[in-house]
ZAKEVO-293504 format. One record per residue (C-alpha): y, z, x. Coordinates in steps of 0.25 Angstrom, whole numbers, plus 5000, padded with zeros to 4 digits. Layout:
! ZAKEVO-293504
YZX ...
END
This chain:
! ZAKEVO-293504
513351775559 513751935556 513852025571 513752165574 514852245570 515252305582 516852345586 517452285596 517252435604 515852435601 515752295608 516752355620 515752455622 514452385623 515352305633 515352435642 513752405643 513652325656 512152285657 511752165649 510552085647 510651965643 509551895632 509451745633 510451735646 510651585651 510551525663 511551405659 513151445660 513351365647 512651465638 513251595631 511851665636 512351635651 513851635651 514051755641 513151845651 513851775663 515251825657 514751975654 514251975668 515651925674 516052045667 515152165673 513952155664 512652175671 511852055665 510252045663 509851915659 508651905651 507951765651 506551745653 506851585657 507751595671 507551725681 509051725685 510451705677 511851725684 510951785696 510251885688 508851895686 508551855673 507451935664 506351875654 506551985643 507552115643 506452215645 506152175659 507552195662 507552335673 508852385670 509552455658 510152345650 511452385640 511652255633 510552165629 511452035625 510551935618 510751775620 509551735610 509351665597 509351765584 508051725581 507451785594 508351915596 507352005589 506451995601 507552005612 508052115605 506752195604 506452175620 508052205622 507652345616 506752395627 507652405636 508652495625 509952425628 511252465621 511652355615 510852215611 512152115610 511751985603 512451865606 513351785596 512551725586 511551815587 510851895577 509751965570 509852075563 508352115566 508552135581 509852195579 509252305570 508252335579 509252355590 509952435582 508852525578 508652535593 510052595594 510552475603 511652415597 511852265595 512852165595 512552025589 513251895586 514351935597 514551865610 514651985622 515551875631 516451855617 516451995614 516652045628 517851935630 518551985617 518452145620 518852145634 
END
């Protein structure tokens, strides 16, 4: 599967973006969609997580849809399926983050083109824990 083609100091600058909300966040420590968050978190990143089946993750209230989140969001990091990343990214774009930021092994090149007509950049088919572990 292709990926963006960002540089390595693209990727470091979208790491200066500190608040994330995260799409499809777990409850169970053995998934990437809870461990990968956990890991930003325990490195200075304001986690959101969005999840309309549980109200709380790592103590932190937990929102059905990114929309209802209140505060500005930066990152928007998506934890879904390819198949249903056109919808999350068209809700994601209401609240106008900077960057949409899809997880390894994820893709579709109609959300990703919506995005970018949008003017938010997006990542996709990276892993922000992999990433962030290899640029820092």
């Amino acid at each position: 599967m292709e990926r963006d083609s960002y540089s390595d100091d693209e990727i470091r600058d979208i790491f200066t973006l500190k608040k994330v909300a995260v799409v499809g966040m777990s409850k169970h420590e053995n998934k990437a969609a809870h461990y990968v968050p956990k890991y930003l978190s325990d490195n200075g990143y304001e986690i959101t997580p969005v999840n309309p089946t549980t109200n709380e993750i790592l103590g932190r209230k937990c929102y059905e849809k990114v929309s209802d989140i209140d505060d500005d969001i930066d990152i928007v990091d998506v934890f879904r399926p390819s198949d249903q990343v056109l919808p999350v990214v068209q809700e994601a774009l209401k609240k106008k983050p900077k960057v949409i930021w899809l997880q390894e092994g994820i893709h579709n090149p109609e959300a990703e083109e919506l995005a970018r007509k949008q003017g938010v950049k997006i990542v996709f088919n990276r892993c922000m824990l992999a990433e962030h572990q290899r640029l820092f």
